[in-house]
Backbone as CSV, one residue per row, in Angstrom:
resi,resn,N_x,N_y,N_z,CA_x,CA_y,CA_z,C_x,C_y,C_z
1,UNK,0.836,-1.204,0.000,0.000,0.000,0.000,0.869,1.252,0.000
2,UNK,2.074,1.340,0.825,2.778,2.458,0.886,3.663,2.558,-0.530
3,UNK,3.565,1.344,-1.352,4.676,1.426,-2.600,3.570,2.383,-3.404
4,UNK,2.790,2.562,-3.188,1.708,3.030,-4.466,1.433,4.689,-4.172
5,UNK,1.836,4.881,-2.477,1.830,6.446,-2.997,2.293,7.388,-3.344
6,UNK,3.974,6.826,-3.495,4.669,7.995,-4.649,3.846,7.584,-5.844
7,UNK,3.737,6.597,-6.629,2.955,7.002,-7.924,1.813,7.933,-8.065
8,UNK,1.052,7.385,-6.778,-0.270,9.009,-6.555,0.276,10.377,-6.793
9,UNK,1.157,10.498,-6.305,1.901,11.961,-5.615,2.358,12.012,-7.000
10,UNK,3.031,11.371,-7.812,3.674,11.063,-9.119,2.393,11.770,-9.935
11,UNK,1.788,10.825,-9.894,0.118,11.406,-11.143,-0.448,12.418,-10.754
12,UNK,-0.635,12.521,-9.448,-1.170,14.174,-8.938,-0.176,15.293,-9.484
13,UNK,0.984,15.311,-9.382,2.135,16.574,-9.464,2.137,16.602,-11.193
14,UNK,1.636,15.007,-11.452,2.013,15.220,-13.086,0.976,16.511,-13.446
15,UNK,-0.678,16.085,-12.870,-2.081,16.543,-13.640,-2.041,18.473,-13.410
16,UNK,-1.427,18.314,-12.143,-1.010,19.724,-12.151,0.000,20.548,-12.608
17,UNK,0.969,19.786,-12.880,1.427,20.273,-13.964,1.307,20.629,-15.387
18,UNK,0.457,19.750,-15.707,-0.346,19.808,-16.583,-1.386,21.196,-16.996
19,UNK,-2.132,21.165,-15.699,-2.787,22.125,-15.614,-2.065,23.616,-15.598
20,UNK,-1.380,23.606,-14.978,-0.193,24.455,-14.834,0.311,25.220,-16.598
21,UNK,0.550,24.272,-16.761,1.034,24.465,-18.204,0.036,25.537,-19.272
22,UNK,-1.056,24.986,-19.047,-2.348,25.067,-19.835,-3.106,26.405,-19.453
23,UNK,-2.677,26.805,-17.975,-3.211,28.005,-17.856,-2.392,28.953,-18.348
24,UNK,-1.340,28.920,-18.566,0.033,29.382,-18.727,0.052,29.667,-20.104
25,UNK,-0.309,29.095,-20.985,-0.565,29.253,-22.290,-1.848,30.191,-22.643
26,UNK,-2.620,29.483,-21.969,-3.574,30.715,-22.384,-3.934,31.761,-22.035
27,UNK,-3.046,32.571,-21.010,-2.521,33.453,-20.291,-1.269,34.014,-21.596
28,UNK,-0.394,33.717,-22.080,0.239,33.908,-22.843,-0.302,34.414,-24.074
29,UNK,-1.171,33.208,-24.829,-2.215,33.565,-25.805,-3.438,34.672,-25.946
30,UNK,-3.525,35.008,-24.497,-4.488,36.430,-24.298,-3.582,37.779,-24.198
31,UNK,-1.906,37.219,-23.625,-1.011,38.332,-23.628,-0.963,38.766,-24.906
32,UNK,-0.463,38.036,-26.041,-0.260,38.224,-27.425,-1.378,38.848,-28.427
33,UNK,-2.714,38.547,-28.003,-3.757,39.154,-28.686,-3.890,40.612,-28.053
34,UNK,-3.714,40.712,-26.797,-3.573,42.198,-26.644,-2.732,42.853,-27.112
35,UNK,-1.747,42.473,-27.243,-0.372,43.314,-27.875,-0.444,44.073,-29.085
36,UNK,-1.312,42.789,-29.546,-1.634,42.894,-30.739,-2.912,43.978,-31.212
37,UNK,-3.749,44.136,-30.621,-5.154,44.620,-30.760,-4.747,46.400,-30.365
38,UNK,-3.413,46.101,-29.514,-3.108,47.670,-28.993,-2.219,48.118,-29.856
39,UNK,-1.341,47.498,-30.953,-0.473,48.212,-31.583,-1.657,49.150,-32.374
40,UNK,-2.635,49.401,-32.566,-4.076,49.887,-33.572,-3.819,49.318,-34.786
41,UNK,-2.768,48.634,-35.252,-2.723,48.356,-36.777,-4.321,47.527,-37.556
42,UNK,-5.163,46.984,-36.627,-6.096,46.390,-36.859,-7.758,46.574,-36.599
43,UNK,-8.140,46.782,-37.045,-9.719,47.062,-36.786,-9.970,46.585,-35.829
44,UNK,-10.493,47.870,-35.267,-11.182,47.158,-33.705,-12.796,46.526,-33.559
45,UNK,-13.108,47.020,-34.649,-14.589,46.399,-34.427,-14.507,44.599,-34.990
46,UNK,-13.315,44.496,-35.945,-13.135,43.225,-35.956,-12.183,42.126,-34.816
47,UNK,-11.123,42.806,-34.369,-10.407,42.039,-33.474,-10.518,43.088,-31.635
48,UNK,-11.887,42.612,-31.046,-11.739,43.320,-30.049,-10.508,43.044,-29.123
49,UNK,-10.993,43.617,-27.993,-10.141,43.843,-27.126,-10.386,42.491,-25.604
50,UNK,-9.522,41.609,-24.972,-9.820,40.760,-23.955,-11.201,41.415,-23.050
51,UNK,-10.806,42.051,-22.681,-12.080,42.880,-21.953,-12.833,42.904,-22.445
52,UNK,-13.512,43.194,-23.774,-14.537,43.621,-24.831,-14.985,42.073,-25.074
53,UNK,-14.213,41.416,-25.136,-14.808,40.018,-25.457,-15.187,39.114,-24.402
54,UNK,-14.712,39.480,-23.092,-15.256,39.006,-21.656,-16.716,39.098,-21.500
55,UNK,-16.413,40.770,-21.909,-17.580,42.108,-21.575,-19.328,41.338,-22.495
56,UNK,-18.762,40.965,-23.437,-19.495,39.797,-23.974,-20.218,39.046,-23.807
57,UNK,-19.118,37.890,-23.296,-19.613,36.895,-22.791,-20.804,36.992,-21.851
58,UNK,-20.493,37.907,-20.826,-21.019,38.125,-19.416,-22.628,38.447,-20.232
59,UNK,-22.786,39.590,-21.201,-24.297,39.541,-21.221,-24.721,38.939,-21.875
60,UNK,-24.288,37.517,-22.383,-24.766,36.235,-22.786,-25.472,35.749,-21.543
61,UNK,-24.359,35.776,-20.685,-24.771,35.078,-19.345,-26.032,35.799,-18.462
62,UNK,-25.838,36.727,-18.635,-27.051,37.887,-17.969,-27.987,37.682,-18.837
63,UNK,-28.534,37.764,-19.721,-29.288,37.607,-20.638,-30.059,36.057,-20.603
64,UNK,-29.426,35.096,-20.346,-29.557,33.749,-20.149,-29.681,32.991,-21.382
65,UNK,-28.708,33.232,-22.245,-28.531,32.679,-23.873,-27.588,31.796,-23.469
66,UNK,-26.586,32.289,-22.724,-25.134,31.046,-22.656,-25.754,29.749,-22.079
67,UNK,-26.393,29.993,-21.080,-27.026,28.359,-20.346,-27.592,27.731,-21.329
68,UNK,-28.031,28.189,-22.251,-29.283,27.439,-23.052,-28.683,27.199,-24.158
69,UNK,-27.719,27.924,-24.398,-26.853,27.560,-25.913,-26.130,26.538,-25.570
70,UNK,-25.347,26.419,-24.438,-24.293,25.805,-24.098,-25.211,24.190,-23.695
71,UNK,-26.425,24.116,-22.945,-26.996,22.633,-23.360,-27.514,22.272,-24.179
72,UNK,-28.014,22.954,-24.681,-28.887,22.770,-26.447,-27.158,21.807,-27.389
73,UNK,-26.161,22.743,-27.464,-24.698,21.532,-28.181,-24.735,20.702,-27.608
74,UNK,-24.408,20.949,-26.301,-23.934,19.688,-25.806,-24.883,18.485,-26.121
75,UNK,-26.141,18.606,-25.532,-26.799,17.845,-25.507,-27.380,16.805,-27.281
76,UNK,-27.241,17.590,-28.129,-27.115,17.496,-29.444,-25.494,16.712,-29.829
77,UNK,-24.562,17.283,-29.107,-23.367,16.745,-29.223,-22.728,15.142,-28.684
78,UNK,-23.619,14.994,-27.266,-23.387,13.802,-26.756,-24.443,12.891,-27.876
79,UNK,-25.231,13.209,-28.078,-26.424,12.262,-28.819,-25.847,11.836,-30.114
80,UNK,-25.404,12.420,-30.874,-24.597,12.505,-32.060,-23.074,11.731,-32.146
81,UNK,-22.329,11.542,-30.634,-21.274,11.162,-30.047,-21.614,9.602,-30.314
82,UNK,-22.723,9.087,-29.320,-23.099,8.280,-29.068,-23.406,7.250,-29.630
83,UNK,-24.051,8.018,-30.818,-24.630,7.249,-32.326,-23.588,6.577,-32.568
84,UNK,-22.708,7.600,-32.928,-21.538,7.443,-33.607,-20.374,6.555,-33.292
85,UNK,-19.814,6.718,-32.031,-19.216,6.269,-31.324,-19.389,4.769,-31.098
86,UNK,-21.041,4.228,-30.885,-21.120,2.815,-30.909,-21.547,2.300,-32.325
87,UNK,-21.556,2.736,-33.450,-21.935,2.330,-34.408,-20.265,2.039,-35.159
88,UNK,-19.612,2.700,-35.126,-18.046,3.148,-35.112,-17.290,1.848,-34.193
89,UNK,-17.463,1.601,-33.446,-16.580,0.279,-32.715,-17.474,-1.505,-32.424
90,UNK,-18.569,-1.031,-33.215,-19.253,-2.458,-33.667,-19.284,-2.720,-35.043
91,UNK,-19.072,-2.058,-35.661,-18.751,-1.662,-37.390,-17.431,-2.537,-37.490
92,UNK,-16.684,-2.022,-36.740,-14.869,-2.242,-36.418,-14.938,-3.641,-36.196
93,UNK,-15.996,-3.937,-35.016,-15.765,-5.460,-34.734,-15.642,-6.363,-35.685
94,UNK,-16.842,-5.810,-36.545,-17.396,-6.696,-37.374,-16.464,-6.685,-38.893
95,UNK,-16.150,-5.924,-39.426,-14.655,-5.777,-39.970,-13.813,-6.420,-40.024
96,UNK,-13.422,-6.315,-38.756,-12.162,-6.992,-38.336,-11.823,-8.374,-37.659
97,UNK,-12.823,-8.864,-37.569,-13.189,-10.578,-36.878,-14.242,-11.154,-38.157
98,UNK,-15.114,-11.003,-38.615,-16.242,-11.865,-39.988,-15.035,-11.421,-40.933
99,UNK,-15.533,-12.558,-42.040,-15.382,-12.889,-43.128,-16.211,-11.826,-44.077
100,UNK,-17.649,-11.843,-43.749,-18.309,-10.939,-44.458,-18.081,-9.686,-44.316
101,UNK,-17.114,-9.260,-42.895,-17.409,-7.801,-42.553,-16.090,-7.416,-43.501
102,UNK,-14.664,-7.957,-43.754,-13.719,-7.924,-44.314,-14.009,-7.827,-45.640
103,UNK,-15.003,-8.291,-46.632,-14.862,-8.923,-47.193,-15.972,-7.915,-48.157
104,UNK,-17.265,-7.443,-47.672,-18.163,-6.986,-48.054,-18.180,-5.496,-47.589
105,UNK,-18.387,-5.391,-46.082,-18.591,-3.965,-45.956,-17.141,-3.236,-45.422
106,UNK,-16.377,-3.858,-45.352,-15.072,-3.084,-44.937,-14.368,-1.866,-46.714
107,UNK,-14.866,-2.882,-47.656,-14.465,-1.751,-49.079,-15.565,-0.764,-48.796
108,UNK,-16.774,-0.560,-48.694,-17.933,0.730,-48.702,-17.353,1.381,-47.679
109,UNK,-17.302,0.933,-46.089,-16.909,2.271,-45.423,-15.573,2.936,-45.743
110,UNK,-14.543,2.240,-46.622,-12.976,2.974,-47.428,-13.234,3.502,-47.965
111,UNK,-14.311,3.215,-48.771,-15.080,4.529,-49.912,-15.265,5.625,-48.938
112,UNK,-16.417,5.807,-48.535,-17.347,6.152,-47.359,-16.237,6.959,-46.842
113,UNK,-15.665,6.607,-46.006,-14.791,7.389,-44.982,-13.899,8.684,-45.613
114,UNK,-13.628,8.878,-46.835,-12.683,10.267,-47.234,-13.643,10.679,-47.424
115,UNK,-15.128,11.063,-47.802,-15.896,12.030,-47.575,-16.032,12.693,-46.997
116,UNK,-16.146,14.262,-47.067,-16.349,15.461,-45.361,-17.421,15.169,-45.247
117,UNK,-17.728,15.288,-44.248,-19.110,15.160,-43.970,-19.669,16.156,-43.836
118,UNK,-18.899,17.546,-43.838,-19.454,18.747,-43.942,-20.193,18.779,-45.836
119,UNK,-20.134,18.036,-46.281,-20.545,18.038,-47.809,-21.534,17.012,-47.637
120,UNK,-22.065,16.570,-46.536,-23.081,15.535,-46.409,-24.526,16.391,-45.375
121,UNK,-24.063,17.558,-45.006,-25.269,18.191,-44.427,-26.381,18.555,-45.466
122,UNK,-26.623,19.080,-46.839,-27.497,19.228,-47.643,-28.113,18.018,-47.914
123,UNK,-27.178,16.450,-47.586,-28.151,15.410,-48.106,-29.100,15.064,-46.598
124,UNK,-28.467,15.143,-45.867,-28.996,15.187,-44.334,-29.920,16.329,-44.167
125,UNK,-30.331,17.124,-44.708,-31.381,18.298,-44.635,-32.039,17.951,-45.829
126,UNK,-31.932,17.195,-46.848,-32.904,16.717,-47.646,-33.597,15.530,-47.236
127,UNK,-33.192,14.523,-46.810,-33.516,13.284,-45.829,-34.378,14.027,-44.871
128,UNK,-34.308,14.464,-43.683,-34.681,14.641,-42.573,-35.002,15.910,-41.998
129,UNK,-34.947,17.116,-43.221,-35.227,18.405,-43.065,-34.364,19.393,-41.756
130,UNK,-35.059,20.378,-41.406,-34.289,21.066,-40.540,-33.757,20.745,-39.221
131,UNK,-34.489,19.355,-38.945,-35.337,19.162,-37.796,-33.572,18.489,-36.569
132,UNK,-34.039,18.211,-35.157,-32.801,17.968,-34.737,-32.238,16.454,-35.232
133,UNK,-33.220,15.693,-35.790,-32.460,14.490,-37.072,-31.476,14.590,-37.656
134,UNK,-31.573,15.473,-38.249,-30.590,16.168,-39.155,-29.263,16.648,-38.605
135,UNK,-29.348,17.060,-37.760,-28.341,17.335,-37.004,-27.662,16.269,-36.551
136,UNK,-28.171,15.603,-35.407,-27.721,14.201,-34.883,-27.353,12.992,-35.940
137,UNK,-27.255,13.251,-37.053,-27.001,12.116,-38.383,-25.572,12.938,-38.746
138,UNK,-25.488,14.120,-38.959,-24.408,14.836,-39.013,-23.257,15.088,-38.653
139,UNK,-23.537,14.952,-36.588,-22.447,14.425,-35.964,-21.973,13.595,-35.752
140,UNK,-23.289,12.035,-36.011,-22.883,10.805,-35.809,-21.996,10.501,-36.657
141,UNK,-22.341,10.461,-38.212,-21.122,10.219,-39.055,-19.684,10.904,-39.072
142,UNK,-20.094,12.023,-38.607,-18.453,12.353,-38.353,-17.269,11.996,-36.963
143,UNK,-18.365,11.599,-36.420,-17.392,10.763,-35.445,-17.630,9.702,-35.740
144,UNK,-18.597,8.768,-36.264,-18.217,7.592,-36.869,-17.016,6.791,-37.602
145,UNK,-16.598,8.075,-38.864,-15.019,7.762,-39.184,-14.289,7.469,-38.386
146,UNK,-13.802,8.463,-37.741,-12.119,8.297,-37.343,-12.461,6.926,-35.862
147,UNK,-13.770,6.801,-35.394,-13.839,5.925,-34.422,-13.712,4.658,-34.928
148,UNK,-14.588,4.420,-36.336,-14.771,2.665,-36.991,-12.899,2.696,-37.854
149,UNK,-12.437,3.828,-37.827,-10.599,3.572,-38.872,-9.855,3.065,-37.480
150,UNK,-9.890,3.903,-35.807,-8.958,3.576,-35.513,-9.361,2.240,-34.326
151,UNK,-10.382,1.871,-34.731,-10.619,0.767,-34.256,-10.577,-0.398,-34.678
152,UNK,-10.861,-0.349,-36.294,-10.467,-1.612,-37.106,-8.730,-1.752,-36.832
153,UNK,-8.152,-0.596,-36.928,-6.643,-0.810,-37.382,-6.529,-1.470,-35.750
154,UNK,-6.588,-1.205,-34.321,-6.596,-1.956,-33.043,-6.575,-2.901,-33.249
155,UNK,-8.099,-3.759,-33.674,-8.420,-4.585,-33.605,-7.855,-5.941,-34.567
156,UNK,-7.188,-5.270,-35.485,-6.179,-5.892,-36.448,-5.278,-5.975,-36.555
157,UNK,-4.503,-5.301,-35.369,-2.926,-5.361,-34.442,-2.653,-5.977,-33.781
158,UNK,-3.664,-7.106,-33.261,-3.541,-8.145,-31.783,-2.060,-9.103,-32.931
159,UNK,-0.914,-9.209,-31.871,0.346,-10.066,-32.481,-0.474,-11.655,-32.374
160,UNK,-0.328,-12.255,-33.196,-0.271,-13.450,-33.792,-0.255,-14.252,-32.762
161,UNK,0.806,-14.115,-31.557,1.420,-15.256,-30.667,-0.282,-14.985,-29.824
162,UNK,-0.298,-14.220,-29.505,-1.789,-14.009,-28.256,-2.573,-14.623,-29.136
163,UNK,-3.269,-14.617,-30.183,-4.234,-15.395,-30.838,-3.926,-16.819,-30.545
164,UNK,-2.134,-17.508,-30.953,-2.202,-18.387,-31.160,-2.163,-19.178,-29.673
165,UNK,-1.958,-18.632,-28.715,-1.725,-18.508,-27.421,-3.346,-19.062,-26.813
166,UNK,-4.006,-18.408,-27.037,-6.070,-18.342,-26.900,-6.452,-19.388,-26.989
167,UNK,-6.010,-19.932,-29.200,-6.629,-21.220,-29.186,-5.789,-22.402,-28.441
168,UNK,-4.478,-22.375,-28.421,-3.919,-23.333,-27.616,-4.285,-23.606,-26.168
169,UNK,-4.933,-23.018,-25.467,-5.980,-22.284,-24.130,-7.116,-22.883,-24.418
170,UNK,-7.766,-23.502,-25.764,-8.968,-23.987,-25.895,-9.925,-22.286,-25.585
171,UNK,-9.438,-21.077,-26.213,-10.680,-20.412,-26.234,-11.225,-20.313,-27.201
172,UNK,-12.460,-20.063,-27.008,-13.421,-19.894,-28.383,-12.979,-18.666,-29.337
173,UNK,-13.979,-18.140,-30.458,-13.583,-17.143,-30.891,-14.026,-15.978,-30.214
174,UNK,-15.082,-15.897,-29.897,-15.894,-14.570,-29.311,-14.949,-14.569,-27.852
175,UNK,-14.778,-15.194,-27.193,-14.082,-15.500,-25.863,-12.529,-14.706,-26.185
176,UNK,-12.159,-14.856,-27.204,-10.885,-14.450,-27.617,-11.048,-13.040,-27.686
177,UNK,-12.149,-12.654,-28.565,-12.009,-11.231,-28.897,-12.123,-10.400,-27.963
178,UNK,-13.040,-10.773,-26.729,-13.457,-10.427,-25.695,-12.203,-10.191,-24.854
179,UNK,-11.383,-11.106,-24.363,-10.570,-11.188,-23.638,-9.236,-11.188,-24.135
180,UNK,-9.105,-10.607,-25.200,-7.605,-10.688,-25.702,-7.634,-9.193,-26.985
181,UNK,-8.192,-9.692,-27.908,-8.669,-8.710,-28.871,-8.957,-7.360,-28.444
182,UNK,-10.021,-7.262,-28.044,-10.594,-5.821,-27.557,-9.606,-4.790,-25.971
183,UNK,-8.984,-5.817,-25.620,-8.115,-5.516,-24.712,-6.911,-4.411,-25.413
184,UNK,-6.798,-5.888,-26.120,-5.247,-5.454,-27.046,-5.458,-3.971,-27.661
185,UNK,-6.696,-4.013,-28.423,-6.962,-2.390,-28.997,-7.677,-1.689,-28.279
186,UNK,-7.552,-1.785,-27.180,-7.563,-0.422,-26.592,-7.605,1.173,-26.573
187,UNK,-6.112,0.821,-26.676,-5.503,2.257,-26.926,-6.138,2.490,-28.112
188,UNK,-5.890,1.804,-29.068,-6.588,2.517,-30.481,-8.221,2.770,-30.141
189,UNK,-9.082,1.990,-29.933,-10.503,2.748,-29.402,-10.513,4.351,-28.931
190,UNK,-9.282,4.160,-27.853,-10.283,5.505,-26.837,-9.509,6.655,-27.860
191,UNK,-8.384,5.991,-28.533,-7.958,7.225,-29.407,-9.188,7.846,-30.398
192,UNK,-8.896,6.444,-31.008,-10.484,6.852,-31.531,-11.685,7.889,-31.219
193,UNK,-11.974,7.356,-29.995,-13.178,8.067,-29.274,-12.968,9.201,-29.414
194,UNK,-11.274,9.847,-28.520,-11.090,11.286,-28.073,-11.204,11.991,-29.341
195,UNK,-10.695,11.380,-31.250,-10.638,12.038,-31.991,-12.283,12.586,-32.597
196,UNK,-13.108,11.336,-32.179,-14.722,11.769,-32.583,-15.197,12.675,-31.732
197,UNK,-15.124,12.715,-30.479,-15.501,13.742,-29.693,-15.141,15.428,-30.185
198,UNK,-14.169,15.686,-30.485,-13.161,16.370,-31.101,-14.042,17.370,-32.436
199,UNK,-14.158,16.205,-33.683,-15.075,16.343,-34.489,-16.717,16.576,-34.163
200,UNK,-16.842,15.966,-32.743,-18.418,16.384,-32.659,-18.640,17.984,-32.224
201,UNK,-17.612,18.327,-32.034,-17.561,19.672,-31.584,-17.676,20.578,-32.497
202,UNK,-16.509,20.433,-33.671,-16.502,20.970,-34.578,-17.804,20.897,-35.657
203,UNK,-18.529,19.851,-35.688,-19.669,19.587,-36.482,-21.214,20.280,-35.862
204,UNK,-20.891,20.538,-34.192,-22.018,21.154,-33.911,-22.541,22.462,-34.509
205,UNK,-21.162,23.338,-34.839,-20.892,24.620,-35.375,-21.542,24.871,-36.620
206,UNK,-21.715,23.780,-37.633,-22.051,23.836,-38.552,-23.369,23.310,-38.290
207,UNK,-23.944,22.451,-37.846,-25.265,21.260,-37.849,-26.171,22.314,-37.390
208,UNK,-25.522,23.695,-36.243,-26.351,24.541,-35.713,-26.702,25.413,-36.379
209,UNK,-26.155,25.724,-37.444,-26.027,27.107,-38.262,-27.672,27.688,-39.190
210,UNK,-28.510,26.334,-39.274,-29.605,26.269,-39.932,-30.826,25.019,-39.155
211,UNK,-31.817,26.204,-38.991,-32.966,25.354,-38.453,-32.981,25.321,-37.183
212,UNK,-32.375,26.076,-36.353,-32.407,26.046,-34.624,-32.417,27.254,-34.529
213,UNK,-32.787,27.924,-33.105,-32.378,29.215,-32.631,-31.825,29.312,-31.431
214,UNK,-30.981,27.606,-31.324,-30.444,27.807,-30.013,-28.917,26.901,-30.231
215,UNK,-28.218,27.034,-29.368,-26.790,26.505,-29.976,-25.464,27.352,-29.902
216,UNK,-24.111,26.781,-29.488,-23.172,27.538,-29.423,-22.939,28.201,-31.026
217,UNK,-23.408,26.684,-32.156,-23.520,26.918,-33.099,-24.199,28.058,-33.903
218,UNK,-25.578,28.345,-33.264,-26.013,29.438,-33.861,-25.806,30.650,-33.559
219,UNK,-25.395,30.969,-32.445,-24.901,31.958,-31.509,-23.391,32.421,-32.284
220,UNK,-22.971,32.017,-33.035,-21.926,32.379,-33.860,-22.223,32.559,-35.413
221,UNK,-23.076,31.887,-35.516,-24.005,32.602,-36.927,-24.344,33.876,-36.867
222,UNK,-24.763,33.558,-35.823,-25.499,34.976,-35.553,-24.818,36.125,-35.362
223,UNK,-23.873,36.037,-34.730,-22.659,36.884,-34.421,-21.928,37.489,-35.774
224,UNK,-21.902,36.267,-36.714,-21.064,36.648,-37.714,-22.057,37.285,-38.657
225,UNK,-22.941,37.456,-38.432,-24.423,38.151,-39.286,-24.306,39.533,-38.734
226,UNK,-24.475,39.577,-37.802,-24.691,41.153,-37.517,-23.232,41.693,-36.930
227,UNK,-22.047,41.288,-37.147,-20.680,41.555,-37.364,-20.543,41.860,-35.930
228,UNK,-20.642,40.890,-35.000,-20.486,41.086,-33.411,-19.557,40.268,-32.938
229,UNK,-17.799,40.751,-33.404,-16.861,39.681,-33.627,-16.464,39.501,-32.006
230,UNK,-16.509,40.394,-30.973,-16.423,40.373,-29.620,-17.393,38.797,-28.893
231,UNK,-18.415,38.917,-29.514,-19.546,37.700,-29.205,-18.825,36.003,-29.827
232,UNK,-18.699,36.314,-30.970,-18.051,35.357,-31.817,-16.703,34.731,-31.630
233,UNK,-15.712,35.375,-31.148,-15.309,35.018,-30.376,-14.863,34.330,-28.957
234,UNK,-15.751,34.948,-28.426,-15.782,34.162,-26.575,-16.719,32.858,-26.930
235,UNK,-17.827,33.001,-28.252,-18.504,31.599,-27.951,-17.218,30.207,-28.315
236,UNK,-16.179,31.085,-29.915,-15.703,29.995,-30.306,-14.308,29.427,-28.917
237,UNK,-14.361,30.450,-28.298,-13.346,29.996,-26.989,-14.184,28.859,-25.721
238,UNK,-15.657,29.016,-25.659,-16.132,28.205,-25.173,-16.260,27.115,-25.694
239,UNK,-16.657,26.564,-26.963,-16.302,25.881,-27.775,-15.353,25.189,-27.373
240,UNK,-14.191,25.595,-27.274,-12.754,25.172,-27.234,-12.751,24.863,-26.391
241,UNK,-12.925,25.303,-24.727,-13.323,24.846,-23.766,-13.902,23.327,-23.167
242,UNK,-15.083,23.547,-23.873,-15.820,22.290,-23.859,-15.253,21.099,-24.719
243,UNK,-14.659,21.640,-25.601,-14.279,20.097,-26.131,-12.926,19.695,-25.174
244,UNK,-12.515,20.489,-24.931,-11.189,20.266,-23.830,-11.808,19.482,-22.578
245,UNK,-12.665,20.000,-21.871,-13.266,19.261,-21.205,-13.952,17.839,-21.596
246,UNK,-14.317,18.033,-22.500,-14.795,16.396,-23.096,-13.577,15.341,-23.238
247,UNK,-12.769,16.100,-23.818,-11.670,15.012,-23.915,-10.919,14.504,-23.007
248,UNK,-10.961,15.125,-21.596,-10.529,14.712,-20.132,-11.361,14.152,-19.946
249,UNK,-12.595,13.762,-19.828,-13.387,13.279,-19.421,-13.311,11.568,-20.409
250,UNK,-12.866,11.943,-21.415,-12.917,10.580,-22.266,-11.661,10.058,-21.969
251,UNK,-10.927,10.575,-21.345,-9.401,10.304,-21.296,-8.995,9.555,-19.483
252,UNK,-10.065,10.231,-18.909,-10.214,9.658,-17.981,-11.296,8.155,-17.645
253,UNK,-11.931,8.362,-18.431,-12.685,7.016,-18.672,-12.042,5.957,-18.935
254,UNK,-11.553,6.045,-20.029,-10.572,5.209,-20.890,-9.680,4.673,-20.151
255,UNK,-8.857,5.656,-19.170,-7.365,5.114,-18.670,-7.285,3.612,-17.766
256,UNK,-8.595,2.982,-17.124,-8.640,1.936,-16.699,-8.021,0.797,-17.748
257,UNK,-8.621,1.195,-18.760,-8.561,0.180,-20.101,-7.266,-0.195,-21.120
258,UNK,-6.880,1.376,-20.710,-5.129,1.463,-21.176,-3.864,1.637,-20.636
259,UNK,-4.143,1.319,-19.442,-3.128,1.963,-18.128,-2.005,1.080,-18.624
260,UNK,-2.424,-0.239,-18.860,-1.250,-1.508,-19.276,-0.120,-0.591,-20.450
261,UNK,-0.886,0.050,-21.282,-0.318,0.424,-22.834,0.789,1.635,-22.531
262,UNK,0.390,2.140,-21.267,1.169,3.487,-20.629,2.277,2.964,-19.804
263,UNK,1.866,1.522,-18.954,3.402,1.319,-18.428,4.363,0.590,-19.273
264,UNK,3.878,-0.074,-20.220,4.830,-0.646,-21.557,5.906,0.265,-22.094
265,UNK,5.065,1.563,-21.943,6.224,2.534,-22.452,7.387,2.864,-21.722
């Protein structure tokens, strides 16, 4: 018990450092935009001022648009995650263990997958109109990619000897994948995951832009409509925010599953 709490003290000093780092930067990154905004070389009604874009935020918040924008994505964002995310690592399974999944649908999603999917919202608003369907089909497929690529490639990395290791063990096949397979790709899953999450963020921006009146997404439409670059700004920093937060949160989920893959290194 006592060998394990320098590693605590170890992972604690790391996360704050971490944190450390991160405030530090964007403390830096707000130094540099002022510097910048004060030499006057630049329009101020286009690149406000830190204050001016705080000043912002705040009567979002007074107003009570930020609460409602900020769950209206999210909530659109996890749903869209979700789709995606499990359709994306049962896709993979099936891929990468059947005959048929190798064989039949593994060439359509290679097609499939270099498509933007930002060039797939007009067919998704012809399908399913303005409505939040449309939306949630939008984000699902785009985190669908990079979740069903870096999960097939996992799941098609297990070394040879562990397979051959399983059946010599008398395990079945599903028993294998279960307990050896899905283990093994791991790391590639939650990579996966953190990169769809990532994209669901970025896709809300757009999915919001038409047919809602609520959304971090539209709240920057809107901004960029009536040239309120102070507004447009602090939302796309919340934005940034939140997906930062999502991805700790997926990163912390995950680490039970990959802790093995971190002390290998």
């Amino acid at each position: 018990m006592d060998l394990e709490r320098p590693h605590r003290w170890t992972r604690a000093l790391g996360h704050l450092g971490t944190l450390g780092w991160t405030i530090a930067g964007l403390v830096l990154a707000a130094a540099v935009w002022s510097i910048v905004v004060a030499s006057g070389r630049l329009p101020r009604q286009l690149f406000p001022s830190v204050p001016e874009i705080l000043a912002a935020g705040l009567r979002l918040w007074t107003d009570g648009l930020l609460v409602d924008d900020v769950t209206a994505s999210l909530r659109r964002a996890a749903v869209g995650f979700a789709i995606g995310a499990v359709s994306g690592i049962v896709l993979a399974v099936i891929t990468a263990s059947t005959a048929p999944g190798r064989n039949l649908l593994q060439p359509v999603l290679r097609v499939f997958s270099p498509i933007p999917t930002i060039g797939l919202v007009p067919l998704a608003i012809l399908w399913f109109g303005l409505g939040e369907n449309s939306k949630t089909l939008v984000i699902a497929l785009g985190v669908f990619v990079p979740v069903w690529i870096s999960s097939h490639a996992g799941l098609n990395s297990t070394p040879t000897d562990y397979l051959m290791a399983a059946r010599c063990l008398g395990a079945r096949r599903w028993q294998t994948l279960r307990e050896v397979v899905l283990p093994e790709a791991a790391p590639d899953i939650a990579a996966g995951l953190r990169v769809g999450a990532a994209m669901s963020f970025v896709l809300i921006v757009v999915a919001e832009m038409t047919g809602t009146t609520s959304g971090i997404g539209y709240r920057i439409s809107q901004a960029q409509l009536f040239s309120q670059a102070d507004r447009l700004i602090f939302c796309l920093v919340v934005l940034g925010l939140l997906g930062a937060l999502c991805d700790l949160l997926i990163n912390a989920v995950t680490t039970p599953f990959t802790r093995w893959a971190r002390e290998e290194r």
